[in-house]
C-alpha positions as CSV (number, residue, x, y, z in Angstrom):
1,X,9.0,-2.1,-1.7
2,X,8.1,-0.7,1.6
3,X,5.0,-1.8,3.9
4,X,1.4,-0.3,3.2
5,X,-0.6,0.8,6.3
6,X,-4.4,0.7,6.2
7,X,-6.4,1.4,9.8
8,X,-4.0,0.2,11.7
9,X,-3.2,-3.2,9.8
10,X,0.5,-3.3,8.1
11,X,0.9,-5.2,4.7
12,X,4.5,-6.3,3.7
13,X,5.2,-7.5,0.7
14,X,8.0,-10.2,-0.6
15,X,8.9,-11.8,-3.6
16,X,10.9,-14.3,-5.3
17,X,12.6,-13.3,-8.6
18,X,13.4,-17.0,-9.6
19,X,11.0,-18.7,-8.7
20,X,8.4,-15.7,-9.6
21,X,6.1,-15.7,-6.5
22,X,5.5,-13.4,-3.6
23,X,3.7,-13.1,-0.7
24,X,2.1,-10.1,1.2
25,X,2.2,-10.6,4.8
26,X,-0.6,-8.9,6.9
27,X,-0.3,-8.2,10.4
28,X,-2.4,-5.8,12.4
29,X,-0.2,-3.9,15.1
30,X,2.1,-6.7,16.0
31,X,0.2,-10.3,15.4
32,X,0.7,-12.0,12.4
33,X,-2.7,-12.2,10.9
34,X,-2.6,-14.2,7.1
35,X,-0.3,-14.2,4.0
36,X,-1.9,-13.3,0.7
37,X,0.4,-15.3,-2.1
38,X,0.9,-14.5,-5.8
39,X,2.7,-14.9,-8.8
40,X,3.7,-12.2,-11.4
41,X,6.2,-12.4,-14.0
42,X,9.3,-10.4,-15.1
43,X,11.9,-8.6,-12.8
44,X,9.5,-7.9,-9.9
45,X,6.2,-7.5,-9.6
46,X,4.7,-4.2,-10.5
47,X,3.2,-2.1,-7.1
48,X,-0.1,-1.5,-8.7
49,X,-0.4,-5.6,-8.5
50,X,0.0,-5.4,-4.9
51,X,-2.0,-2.3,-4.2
52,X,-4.5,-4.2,-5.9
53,X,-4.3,-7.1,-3.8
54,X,-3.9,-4.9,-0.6
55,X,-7.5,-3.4,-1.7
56,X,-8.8,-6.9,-2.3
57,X,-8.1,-7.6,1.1
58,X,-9.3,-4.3,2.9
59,X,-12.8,-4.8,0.4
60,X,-13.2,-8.6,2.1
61,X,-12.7,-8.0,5.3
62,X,-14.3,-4.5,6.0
63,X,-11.2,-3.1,6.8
């Protein structure tokens, strides 16, 4: 899973398969800004989950 790029913020998701949790890290240009945890189940977790929680984001903070 590669980064998604939304007005100039960066979102990069990562994800453990054994202990089934991930994290999408948000930086806008270079500075570390927050990381958005999760959990999901099975082999990975499914992109629309974390395009869904990318837009959650963006919605909350105007972006």
């Amino acid at each position: 899973m590669g980064a998604i790029e939304r007005s100039g913020f960066r979102f990069v998701p990562e994800y453990s398969v054994v202990q089934q949790t991930g994290a999408i890290h948000v930086y806008n240009e270079d500075h570390f800004i927050e990381e958005i945890k999760f959990q999901f189940s099975g082999k990975f977790p499914g992109m629309d989950k974390i395009e869904d929680l990318v837009e959650q984001y963006c919605e909350l903070h105007n972006i």
